[in-house]
C-alpha atoms as a printed R data frame, in Angstrom:
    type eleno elety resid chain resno       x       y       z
1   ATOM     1    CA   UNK     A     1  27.361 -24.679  42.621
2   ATOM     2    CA   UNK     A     2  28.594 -27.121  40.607
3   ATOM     3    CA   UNK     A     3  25.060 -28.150  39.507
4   ATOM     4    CA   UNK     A     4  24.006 -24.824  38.313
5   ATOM     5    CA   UNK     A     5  27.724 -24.630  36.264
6   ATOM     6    CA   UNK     A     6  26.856 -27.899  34.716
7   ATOM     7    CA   UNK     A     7  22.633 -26.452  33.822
8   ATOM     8    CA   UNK     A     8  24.282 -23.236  32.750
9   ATOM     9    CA   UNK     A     9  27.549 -25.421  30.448
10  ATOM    10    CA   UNK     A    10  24.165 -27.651  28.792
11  ATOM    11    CA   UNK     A    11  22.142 -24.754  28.266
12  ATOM    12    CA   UNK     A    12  24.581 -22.831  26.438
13  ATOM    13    CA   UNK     A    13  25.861 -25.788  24.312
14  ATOM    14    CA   UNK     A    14  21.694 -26.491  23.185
15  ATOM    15    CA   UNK     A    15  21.714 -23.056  22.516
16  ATOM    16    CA   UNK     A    16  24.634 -23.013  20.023
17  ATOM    17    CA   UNK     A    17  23.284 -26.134  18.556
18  ATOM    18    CA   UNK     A    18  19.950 -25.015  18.006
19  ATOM    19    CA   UNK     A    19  21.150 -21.570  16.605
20  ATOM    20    CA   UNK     A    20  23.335 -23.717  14.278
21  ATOM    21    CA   UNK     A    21  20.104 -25.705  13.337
22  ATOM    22    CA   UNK     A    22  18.259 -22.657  12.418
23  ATOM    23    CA   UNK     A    23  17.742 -22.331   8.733
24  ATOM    24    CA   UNK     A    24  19.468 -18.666   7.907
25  ATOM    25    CA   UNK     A    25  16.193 -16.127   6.072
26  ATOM    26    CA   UNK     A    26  17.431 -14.941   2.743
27  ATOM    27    CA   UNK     A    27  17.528 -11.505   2.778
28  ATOM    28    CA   UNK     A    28  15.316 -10.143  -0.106
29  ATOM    29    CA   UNK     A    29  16.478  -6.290  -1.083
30  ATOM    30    CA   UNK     A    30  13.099  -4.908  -2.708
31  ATOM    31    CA   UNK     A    31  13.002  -2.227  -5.346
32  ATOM    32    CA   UNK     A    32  13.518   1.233  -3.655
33  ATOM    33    CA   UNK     A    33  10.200   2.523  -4.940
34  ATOM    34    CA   UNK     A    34   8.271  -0.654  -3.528
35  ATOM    35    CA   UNK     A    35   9.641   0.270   0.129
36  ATOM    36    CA   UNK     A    36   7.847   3.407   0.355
37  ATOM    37    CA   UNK     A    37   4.573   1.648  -0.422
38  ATOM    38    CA   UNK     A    38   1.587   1.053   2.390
39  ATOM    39    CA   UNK     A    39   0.727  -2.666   2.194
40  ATOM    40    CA   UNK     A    40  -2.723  -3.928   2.990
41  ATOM    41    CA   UNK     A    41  -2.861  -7.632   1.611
42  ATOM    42    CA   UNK     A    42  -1.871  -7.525  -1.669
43  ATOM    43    CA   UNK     A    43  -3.290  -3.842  -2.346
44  ATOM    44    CA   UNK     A    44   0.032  -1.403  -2.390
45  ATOM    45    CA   UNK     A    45  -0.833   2.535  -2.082
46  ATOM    46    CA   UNK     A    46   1.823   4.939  -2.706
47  ATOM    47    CA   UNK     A    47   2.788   7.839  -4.904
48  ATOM    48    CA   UNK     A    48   3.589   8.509  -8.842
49  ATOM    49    CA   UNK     A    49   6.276   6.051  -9.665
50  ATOM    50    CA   UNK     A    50   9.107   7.319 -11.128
51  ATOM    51    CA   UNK     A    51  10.116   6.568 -15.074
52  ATOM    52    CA   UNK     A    52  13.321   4.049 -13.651
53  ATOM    53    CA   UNK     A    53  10.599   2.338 -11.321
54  ATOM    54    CA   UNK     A    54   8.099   1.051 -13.838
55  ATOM    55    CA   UNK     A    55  11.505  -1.581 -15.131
56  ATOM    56    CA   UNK     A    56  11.138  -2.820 -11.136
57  ATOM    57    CA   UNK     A    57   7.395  -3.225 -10.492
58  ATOM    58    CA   UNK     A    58   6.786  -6.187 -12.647
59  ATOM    59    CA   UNK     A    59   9.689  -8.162 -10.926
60  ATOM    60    CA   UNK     A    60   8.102  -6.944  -7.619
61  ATOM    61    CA   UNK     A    61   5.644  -8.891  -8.874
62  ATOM    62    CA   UNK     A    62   2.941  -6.184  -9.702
63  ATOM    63    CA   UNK     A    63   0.038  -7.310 -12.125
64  ATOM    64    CA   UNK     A    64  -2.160  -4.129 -12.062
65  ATOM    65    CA   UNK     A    65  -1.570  -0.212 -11.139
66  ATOM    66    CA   UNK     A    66  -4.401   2.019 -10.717
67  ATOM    67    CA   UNK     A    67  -3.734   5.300 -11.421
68  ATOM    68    CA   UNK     A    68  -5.749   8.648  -9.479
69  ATOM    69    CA   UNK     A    69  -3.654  11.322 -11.311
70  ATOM    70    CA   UNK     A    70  -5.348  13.317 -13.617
71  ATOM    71    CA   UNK     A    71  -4.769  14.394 -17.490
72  ATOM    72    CA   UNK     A    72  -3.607  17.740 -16.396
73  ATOM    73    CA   UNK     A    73  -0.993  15.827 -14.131
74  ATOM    74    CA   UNK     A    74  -0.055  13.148 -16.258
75  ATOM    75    CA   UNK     A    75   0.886  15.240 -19.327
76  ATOM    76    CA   UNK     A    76   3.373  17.379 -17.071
77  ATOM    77    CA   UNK     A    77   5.502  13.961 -16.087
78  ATOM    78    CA   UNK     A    78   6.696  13.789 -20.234
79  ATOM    79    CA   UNK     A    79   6.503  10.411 -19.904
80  ATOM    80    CA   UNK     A    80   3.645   7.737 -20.404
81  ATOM    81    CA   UNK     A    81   2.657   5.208 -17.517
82  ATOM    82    CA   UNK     A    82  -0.145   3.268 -19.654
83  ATOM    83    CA   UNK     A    83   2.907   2.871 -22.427
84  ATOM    84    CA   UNK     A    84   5.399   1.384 -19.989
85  ATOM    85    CA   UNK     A    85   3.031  -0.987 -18.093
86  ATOM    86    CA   UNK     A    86   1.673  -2.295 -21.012
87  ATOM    87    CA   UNK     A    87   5.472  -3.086 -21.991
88  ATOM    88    CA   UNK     A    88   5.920  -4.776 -18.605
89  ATOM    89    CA   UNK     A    89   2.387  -6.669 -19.349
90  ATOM    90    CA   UNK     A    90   0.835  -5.059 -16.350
91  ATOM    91    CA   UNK     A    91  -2.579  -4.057 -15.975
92  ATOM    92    CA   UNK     A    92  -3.521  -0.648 -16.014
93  ATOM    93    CA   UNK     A    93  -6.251   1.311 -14.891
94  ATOM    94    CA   UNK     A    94  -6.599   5.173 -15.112
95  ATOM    95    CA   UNK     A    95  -9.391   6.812 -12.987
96  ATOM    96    CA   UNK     A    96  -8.816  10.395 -12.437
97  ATOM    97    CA   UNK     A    97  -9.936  11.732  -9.345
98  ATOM    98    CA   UNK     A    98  -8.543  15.570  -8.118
99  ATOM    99    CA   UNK     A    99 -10.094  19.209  -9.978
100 ATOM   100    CA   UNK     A   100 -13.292  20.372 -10.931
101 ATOM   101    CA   UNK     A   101 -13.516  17.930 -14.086
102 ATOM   102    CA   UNK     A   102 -12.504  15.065 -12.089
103 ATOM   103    CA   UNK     A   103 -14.652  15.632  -8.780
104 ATOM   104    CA   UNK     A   104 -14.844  12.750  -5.978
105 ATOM   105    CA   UNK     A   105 -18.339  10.549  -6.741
106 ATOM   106    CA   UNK     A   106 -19.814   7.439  -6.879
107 ATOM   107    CA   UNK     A   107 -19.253   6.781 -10.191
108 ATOM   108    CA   UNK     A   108 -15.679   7.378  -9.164
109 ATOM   109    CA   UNK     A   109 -15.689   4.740  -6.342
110 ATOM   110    CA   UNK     A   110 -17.788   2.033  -8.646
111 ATOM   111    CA   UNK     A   111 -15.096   2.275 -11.426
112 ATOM   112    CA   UNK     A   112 -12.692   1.967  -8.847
113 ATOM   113    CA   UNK     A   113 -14.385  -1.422  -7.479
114 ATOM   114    CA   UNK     A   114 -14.949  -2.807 -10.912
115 ATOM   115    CA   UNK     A   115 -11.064  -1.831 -11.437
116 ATOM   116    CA   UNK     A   116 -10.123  -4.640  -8.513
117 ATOM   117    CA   UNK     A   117 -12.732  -7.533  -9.041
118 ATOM   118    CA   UNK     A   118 -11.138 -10.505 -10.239
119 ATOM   119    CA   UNK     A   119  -7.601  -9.298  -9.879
120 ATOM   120    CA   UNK     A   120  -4.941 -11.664  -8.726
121 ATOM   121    CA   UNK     A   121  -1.143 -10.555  -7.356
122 ATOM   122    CA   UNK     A   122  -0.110  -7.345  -6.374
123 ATOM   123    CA   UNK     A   123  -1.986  -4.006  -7.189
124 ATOM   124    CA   UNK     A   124  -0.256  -0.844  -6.844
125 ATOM   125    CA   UNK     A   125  -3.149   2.350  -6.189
126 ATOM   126    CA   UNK     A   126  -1.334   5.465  -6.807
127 ATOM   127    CA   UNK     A   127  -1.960   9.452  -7.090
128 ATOM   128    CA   UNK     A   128   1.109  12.155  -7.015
129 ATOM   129    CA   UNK     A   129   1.504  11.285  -2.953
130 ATOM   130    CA   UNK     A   130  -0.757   8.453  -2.053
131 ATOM   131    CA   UNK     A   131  -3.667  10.249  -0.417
132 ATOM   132    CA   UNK     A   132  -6.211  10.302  -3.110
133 ATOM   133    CA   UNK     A   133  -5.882   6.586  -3.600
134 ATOM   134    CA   UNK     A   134  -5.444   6.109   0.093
135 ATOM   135    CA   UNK     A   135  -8.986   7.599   0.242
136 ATOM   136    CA   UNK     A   136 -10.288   5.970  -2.435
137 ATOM   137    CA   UNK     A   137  -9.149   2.823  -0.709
138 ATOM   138    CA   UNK     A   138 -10.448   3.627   2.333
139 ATOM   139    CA   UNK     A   139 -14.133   4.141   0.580
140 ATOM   140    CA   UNK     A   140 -13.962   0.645  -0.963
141 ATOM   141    CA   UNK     A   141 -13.137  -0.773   2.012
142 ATOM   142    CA   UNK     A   142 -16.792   0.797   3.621
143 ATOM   143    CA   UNK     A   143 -18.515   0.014   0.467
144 ATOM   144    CA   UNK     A   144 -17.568  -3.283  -0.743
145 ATOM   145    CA   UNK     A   145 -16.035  -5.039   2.524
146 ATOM   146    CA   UNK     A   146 -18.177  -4.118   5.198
147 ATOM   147    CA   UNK     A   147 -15.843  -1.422   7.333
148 ATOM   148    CA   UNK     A   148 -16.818   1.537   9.251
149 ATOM   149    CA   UNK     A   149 -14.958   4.409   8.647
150 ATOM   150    CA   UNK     A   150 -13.166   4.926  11.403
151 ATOM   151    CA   UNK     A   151 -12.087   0.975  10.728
152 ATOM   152    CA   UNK     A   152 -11.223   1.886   7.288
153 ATOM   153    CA   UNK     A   153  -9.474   5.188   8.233
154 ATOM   154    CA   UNK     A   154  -7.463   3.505  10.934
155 ATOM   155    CA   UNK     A   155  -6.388   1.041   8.078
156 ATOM   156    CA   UNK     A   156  -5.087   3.571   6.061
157 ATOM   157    CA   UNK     A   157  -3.544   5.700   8.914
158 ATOM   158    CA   UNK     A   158  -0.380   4.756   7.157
159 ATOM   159    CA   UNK     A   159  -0.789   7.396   4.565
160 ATOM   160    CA   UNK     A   160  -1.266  10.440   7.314
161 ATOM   161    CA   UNK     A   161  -5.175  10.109   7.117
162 ATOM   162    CA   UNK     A   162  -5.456   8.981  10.855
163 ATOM   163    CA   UNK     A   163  -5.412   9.877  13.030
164 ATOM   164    CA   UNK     A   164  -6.464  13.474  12.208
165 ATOM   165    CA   UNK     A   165  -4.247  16.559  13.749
166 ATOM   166    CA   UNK     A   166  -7.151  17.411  15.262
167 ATOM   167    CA   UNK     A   167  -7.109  14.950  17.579
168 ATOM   168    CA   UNK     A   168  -3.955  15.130  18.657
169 ATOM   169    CA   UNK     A   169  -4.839  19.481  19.132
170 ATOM   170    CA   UNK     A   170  -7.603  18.682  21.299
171 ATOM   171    CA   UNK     A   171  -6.226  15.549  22.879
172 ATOM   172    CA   UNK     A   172  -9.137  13.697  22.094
173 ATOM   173    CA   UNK     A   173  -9.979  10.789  20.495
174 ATOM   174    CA   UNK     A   174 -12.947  11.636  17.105
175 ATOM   175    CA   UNK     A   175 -15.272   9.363  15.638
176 ATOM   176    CA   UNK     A   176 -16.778   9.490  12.248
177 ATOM   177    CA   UNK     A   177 -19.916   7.956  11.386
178 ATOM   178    CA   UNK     A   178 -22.446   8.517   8.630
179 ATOM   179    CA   UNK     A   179 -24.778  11.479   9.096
């Protein structure tokens, strides 16, 4: 008995010692808009920033935003994204995706992939909610990096693409694959 007091005393003195030893982490508070964000590397995906959230995003250490709004939807926020990230010295890319004059393509997805060569740091993709850049994420990701689509959907199941309500209404599992 006196053993196992004497294992149990050593053990729990180690224990203190060692949790002493431990370096403390530094707690880091990031910018409330930059905690909603879906991370995949250093691609960010989330909806339209607010005005007070542009001041954050270059301390965040953003150095591009793509935007998938369109015209239509950017002239009804009265304020001007391009105009504030160039202040900040961020990149900025505006590809419209969403209406009739702004249709889903490959054009679309190519501009999009020319948008992210060479880019270093974080890159914030963003539409009114997240889900048209999600998707236009998830396309690059087949295209340019060699996914399947369910791989690239299941990457992005973040956003509420996947996995689709239907699945979970039929309690089955889908599968999409290229016709």
């Amino acid at each position: 008995m006196k053993k196992i007091a004497l294992i149990l005393t050593t053990l729990l003195i180690f224990n203190a010692q060692a949790q002493l030893a431990k370096p403390k982490l530094k707690v880091i508070k990031r910018p409330p808009y930059t905690q909603m964000l879906f991370q995949h590397d250093n691609i960010f995906i989330g909806p339209q920033p607010q005005y007070q959230d542009f001041a954050t995003l270059k301390a965040a250490g953003f150095t591009k935003v793509i935007n998938m709004r369109t015209p239509k939807e950017m002239k009804e926020l009265k304020f001007y994204e391009d105009y504030l990230l160039k202040k900040a010295d961020i990149d900025y890319n505006f590809i419209p995706i969403g209406g009739k004059d702004n249709s889903y393509s490959p054009e679309k997805l190519a501009e999009f992939a020319a948008a992210l060569e060479n880019t270093e740091g974080k890159v914030l993709l963003h539409c009114r909610s997240g889900h048209r850049a999600s998707q236009l994420w998830a396309a690059y990701l087949v295209k340019y990096k060699g996914k399947t689509p369910d791989q690239a959907l299941e990457m992005v199941s973040d956003m509420g693409w996947w996995p689709m309500p239907m699945e979970s209404l039929l309690n089955k599992k889908l599968h999409v694959s290229f016709e």
